[in-house]
C-alpha positions as protocol buffer text, in pm:
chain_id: "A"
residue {
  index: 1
  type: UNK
  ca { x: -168 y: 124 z: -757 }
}
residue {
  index: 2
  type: UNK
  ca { x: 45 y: 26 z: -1072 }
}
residue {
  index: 3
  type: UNK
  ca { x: 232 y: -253 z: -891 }
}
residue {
  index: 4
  type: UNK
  ca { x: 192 y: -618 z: -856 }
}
residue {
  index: 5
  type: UNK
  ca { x: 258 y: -900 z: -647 }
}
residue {
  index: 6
  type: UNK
  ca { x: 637 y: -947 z: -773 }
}
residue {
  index: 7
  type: UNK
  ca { x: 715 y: -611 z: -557 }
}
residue {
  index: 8
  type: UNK
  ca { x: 736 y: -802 z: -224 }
}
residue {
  index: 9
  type: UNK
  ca { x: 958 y: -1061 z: -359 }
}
residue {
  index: 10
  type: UNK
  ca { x: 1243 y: -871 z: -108 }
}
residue {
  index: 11
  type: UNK
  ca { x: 1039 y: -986 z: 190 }
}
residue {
  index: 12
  type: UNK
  ca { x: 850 y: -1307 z: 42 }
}
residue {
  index: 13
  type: UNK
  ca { x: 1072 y: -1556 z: 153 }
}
residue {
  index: 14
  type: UNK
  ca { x: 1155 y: -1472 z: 522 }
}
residue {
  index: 15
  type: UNK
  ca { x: 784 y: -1381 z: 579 }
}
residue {
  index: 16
  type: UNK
  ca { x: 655 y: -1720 z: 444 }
}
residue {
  index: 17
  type: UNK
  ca { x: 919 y: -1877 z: 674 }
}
residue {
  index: 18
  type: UNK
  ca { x: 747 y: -1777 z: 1006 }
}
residue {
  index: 19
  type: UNK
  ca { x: 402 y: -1712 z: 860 }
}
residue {
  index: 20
  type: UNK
  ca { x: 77 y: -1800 z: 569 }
}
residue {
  index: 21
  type: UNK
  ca { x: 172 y: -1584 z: 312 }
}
residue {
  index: 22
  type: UNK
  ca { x: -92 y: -1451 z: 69 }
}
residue {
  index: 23
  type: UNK
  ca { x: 35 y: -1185 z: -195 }
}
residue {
  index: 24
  type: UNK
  ca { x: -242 y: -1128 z: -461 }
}
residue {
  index: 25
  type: UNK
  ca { x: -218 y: -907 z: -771 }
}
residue {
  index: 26
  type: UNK
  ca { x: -530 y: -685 z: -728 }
}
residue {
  index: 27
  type: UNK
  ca { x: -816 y: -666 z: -989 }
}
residue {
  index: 28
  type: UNK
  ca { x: -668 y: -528 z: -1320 }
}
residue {
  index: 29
  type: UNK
  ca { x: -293 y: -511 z: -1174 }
}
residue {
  index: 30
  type: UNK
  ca { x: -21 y: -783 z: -1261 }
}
residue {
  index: 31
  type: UNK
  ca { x: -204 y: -1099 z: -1385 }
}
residue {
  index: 32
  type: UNK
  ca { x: -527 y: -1040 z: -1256 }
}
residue {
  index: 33
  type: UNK
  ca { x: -820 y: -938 z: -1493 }
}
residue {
  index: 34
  type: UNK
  ca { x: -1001 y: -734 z: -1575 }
}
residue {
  index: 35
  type: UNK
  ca { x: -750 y: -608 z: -1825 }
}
residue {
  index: 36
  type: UNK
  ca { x: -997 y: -395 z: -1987 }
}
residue {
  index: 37
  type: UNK
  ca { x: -1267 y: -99 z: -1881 }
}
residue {
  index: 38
  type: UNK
  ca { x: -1314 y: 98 z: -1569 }
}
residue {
  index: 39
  type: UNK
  ca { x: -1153 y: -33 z: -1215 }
}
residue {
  index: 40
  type: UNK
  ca { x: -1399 y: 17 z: -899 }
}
residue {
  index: 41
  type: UNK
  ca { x: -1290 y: -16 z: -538 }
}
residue {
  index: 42
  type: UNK
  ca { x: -1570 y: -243 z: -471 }
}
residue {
  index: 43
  type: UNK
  ca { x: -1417 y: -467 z: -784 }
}
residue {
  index: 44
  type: UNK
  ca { x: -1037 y: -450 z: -598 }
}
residue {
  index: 45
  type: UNK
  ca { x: -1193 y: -468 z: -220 }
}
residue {
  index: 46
  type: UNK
  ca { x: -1419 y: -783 z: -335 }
}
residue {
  index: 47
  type: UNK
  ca { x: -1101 y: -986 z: -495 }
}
residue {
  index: 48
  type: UNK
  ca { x: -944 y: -960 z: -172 }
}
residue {
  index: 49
  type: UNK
  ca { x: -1246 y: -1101 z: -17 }
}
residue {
  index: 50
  type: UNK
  ca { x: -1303 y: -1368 z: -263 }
}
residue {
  index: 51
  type: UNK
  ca { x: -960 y: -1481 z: -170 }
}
residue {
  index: 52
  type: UNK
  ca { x: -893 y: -1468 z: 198 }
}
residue {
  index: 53
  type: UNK
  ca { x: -1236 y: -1668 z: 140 }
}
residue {
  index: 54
  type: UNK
  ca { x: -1125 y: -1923 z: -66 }
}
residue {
  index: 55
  type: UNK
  ca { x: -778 y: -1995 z: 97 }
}
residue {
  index: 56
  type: UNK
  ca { x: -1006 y: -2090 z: 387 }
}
residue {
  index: 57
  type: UNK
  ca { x: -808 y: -1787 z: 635 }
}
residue {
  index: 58
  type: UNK
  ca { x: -994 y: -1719 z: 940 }
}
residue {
  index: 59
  type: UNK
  ca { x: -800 y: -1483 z: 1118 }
}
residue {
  index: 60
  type: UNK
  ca { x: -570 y: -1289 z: 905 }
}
residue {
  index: 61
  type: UNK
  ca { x: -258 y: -990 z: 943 }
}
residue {
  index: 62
  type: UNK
  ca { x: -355 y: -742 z: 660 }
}
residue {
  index: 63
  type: UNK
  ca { x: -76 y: -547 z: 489 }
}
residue {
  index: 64
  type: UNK
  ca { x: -63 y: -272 z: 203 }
}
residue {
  index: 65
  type: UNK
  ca { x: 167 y: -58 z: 62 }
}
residue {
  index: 66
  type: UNK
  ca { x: 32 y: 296 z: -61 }
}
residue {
  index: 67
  type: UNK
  ca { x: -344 y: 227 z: -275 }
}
residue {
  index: 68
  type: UNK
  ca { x: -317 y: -159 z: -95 }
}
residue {
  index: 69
  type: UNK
  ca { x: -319 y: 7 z: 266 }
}
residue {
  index: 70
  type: UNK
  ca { x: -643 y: 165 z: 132 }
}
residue {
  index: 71
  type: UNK
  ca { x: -810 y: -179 z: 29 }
}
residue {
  index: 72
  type: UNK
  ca { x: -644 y: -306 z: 365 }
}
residue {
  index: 73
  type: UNK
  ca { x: -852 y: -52 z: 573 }
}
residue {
  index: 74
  type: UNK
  ca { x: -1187 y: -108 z: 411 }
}
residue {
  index: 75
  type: UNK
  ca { x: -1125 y: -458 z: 464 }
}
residue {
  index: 76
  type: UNK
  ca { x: -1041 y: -413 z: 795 }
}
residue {
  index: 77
  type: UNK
  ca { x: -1378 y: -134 z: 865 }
}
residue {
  index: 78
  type: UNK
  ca { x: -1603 y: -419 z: 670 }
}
residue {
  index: 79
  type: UNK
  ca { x: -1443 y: -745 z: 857 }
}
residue {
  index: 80
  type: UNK
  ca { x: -1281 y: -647 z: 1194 }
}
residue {
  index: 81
  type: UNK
  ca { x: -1350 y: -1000 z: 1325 }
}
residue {
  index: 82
  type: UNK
  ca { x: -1130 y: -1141 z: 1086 }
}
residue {
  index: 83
  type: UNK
  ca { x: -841 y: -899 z: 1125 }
}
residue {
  index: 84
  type: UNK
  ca { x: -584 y: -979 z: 1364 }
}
residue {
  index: 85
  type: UNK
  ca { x: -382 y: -670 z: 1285 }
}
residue {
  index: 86
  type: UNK
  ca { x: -379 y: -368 z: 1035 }
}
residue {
  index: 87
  type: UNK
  ca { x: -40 y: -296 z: 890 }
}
residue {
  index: 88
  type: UNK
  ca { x: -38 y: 5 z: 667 }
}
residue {
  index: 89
  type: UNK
  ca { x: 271 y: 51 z: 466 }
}
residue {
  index: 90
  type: UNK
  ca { x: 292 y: 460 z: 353 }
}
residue {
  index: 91
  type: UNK
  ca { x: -78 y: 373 z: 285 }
}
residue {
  index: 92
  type: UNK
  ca { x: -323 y: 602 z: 91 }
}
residue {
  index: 93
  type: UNK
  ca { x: -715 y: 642 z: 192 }
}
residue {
  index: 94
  type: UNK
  ca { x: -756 y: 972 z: 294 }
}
residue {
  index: 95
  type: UNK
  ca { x: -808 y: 1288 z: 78 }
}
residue {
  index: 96
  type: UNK
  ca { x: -479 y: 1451 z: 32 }
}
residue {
  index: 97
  type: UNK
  ca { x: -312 y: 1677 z: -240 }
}
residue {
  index: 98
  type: UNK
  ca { x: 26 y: 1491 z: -354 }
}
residue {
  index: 99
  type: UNK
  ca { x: 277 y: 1685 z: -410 }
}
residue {
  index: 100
  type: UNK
  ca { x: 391 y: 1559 z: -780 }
}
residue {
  index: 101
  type: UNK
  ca { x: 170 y: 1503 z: -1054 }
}
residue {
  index: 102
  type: UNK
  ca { x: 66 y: 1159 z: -1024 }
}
residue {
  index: 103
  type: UNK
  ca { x: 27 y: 1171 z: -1391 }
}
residue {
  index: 104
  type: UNK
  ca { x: 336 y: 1325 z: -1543 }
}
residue {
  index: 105
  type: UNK
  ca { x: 354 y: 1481 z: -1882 }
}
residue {
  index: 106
  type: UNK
  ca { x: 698 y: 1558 z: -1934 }
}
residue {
  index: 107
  type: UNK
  ca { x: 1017 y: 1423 z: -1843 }
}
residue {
  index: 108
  type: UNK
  ca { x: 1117 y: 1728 z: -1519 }
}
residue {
  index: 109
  type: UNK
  ca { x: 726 y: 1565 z: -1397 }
}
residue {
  index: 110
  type: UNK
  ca { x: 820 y: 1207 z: -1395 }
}
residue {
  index: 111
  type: UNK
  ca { x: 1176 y: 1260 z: -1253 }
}
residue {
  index: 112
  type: UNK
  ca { x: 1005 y: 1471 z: -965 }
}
residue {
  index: 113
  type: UNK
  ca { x: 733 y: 1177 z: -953 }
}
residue {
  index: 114
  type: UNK
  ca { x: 993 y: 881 z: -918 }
}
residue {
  index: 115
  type: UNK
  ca { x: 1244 y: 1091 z: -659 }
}
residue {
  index: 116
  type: UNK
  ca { x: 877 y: 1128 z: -459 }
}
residue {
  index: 117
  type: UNK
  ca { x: 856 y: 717 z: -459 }
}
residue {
  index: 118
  type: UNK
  ca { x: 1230 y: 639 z: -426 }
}
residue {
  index: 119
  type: UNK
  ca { x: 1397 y: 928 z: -238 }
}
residue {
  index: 120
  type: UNK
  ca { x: 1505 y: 1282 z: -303 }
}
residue {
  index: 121
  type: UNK
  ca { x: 1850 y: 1144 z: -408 }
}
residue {
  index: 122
  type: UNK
  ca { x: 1762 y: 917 z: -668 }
}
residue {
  index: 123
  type: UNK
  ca { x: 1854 y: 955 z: -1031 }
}
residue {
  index: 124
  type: UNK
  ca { x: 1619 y: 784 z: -1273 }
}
residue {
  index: 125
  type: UNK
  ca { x: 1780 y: 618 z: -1602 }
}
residue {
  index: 126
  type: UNK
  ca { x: 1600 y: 750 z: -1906 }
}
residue {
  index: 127
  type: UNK
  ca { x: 1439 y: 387 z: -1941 }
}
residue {
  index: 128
  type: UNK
  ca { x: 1276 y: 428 z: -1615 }
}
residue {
  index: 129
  type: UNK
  ca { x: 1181 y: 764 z: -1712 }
}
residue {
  index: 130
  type: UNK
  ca { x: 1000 y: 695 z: -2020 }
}
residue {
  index: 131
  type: UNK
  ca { x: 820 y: 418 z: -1870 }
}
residue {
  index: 132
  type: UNK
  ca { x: 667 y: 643 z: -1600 }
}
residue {
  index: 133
  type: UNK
  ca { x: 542 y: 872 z: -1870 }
}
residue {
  index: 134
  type: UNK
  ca { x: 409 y: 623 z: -2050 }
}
residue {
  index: 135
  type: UNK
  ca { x: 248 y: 451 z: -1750 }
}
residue {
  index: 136
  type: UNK
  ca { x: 41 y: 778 z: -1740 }
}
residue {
  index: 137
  type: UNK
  ca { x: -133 y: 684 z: -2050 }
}
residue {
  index: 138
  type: UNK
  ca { x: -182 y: 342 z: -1999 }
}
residue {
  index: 139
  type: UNK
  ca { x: -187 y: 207 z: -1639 }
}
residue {
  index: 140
  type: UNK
  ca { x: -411 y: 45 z: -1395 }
}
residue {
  index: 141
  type: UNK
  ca { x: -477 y: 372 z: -1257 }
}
residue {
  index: 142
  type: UNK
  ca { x: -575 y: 563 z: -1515 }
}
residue {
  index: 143
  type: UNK
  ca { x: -853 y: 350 z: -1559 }
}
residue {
  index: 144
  type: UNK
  ca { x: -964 y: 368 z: -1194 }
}
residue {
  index: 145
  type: UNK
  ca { x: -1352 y: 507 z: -1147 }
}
residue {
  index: 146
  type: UNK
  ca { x: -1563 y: 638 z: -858 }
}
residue {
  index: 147
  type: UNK
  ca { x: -1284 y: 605 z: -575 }
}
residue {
  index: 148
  type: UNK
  ca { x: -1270 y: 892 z: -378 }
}
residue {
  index: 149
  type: UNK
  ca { x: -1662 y: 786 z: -273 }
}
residue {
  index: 150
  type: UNK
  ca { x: -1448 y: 535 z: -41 }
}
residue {
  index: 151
  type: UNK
  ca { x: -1200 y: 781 z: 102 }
}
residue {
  index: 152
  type: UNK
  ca { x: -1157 y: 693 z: 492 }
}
residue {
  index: 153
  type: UNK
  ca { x: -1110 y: 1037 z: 644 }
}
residue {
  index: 154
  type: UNK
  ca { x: -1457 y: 1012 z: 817 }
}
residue {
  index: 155
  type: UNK
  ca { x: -1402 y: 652 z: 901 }
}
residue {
  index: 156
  type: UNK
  ca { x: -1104 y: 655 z: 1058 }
}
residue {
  index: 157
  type: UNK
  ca { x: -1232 y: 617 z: 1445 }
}
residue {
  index: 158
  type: UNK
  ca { x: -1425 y: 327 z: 1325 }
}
residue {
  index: 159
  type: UNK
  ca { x: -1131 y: 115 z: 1285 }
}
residue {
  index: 160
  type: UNK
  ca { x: -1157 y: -110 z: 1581 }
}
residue {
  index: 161
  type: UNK
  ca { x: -840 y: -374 z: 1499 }
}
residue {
  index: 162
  type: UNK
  ca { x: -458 y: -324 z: 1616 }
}
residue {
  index: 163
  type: UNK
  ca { x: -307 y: -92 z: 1380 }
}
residue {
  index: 164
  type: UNK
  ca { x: 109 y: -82 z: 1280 }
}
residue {
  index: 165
  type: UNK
  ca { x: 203 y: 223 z: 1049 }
}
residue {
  index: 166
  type: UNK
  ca { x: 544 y: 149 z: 843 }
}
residue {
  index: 167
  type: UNK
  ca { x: 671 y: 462 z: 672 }
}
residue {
  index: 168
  type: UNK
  ca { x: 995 y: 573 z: 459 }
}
residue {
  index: 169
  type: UNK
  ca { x: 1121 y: 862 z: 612 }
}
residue {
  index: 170
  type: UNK
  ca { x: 1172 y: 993 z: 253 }
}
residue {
  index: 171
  type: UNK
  ca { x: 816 y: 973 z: 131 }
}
residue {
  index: 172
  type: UNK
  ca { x: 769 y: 1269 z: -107 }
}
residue {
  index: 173
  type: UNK
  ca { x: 369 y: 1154 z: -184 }
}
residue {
  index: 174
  type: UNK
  ca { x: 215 y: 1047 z: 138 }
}
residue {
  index: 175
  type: UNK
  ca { x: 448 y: 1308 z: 326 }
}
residue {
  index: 176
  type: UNK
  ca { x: 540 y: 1198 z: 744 }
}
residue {
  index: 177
  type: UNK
  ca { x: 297 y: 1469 z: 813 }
}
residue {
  index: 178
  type: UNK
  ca { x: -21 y: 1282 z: 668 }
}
residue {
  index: 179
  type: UNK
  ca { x: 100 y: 993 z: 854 }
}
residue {
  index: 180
  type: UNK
  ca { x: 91 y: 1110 z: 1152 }
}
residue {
  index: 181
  type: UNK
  ca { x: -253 y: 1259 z: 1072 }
}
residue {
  index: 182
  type: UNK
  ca { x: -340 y: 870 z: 1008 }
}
residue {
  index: 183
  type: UNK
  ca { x: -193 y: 782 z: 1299 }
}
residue {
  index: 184
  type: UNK
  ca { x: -390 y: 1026 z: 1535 }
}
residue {
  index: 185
  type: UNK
  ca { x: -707 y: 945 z: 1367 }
}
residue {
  index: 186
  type: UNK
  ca { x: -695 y: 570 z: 1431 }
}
residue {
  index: 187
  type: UNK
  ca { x: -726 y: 480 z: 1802 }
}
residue {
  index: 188
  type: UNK
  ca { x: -420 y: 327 z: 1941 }
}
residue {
  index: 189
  type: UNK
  ca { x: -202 y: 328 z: 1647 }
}
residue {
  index: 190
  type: UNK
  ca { x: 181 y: 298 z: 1609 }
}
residue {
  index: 191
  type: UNK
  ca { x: 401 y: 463 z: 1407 }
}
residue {
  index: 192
  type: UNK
  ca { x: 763 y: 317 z: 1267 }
}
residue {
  index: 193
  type: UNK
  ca { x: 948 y: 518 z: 1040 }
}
residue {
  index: 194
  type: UNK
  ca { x: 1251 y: 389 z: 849 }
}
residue {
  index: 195
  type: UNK
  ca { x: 1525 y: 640 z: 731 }
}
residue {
  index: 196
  type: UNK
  ca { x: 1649 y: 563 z: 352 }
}
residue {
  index: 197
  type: UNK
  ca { x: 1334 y: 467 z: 274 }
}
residue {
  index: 198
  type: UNK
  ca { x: 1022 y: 672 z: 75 }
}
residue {
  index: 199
  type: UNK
  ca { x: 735 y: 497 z: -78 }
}
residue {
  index: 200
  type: UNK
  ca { x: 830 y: 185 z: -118 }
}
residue {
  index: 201
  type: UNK
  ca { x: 996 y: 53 z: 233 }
}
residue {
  index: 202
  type: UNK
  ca { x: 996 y: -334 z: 183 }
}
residue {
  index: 203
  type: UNK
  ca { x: 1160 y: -300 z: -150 }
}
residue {
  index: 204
  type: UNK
  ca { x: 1422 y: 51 z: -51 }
}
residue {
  index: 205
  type: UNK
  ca { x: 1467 y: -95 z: 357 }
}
residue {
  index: 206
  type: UNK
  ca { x: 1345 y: -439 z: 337 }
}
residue {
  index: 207
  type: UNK
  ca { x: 1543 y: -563 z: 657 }
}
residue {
  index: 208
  type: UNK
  ca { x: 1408 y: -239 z: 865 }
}
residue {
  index: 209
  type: UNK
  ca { x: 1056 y: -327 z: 727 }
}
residue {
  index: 210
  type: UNK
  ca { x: 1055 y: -657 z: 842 }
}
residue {
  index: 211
  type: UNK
  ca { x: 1238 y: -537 z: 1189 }
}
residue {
  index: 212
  type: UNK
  ca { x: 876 y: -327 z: 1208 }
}
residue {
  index: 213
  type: UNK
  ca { x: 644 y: -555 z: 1084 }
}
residue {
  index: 214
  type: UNK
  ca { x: 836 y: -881 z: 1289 }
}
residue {
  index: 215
  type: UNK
  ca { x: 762 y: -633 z: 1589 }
}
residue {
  index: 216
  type: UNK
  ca { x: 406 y: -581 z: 1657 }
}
residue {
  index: 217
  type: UNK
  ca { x: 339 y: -924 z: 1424 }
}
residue {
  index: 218
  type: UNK
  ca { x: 560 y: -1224 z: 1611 }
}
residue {
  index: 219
  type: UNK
  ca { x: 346 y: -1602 z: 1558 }
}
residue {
  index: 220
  type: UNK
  ca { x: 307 y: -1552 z: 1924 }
}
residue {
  index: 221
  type: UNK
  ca { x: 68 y: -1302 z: 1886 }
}
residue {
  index: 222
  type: UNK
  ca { x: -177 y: -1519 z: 1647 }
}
residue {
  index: 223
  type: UNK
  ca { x: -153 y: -1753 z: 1314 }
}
């Protein structure tokens, strides 16, 4: 949610060496429209369909980071035969209370908001500050509409692919304790967590994420 495709520039280039790499911008995030008007899961869910169509991928490794672990789960619940594995990367989905607002008002919110995506020890610089509070006016997820409808916490023992959790240690929104909730819920699940990381592990620990991901996702296993 908020991000776009430039975030997994860290990890781009030794993933594409070794695999097919395909790193969209989600409907109404980076470049992709609409730019405008209310954002539905079905709208975000059915770009990610649209392409894994197009690029002609018939057996695929889905990964997402936070809301894009959500999106990678309903793909995964509506197309398990084309899901070689399920990586979910401090992934949202379920109904849970964050801890910080996750639309701050005033600058002690947005510095509690940022530490909770980049570690307890992080100090923001006023820049970064003022764009998270004005991100809560104007970004992709304020305009997001109907979502919770598609919340997985009754769907979890559906999932029937091979699932890899990757989680920062540090998390302060999706906190280790709702991931191992998501890990008990889906059958046969692993857990990796990497220390020095929160949110954001392929950006804070990008050689530990690709250690984990590398792992359970070697081109031995499939294409």
């Amino acid at each position: 949610m908020n991000e776009q495709a430039g975030t997994w520039a860290p990890v781009a280039e030794p993933l594409a060496a070794r695999f097919r790499v395909l790193i969209p911008d989600l409907a109404g995030h980076g470049d992709s429209g609409p730019k405008e008007g209310p954002l539905t899961m079905e709208a975000i869910l059915g770009g990610v369909e649209a392409m894994v169509e197009r690029e002609g991928a018939q057996r695929v490794t889905i990964a997402g980071n936070s809301m894009g672990g959500w999106v990678a789960m309903l793909y995964a619940l509506k197309h398990p035969e084309r899901v070689a594995r399920l990586v979910l990367e401090d992934a949202s989905g379920m109904i849970w209370m964050p801890p910080v607002p996750l639309f701050p008002r005033s600058q002690d919110e947005a510095i509690a908001c940022l530490r909770a995506v980049h570690g307890p020890a992080y100090e923001p610089e006023q820049w970064a500050i003022d764009a998270m509070l004005q991100r809560a006016v104007s970004a992709p997820m304020t305009r997001m509409a109907g979502v919770h409808v598609h919340a997985v916490d009754n769907r979890l023992g559906e999932l029937s692919v091979p699932t890899t959790l990757i989680w920062g240690r540090d998390d302060g929104l999706l906190t280790l304790p709702y991931a191992e909730m998501l890990q008990k819920r889906i059958a046969g699940a692993t857990l990796h967590v990497i220390d020095g990381a929160a949110h954001i592990p392929h950006r804070q620990q990008p050689e530990r994420f690709l250690e984990c991901l590398l792992e359970t996702c070697s081109p031995s296993a499939h294409a």
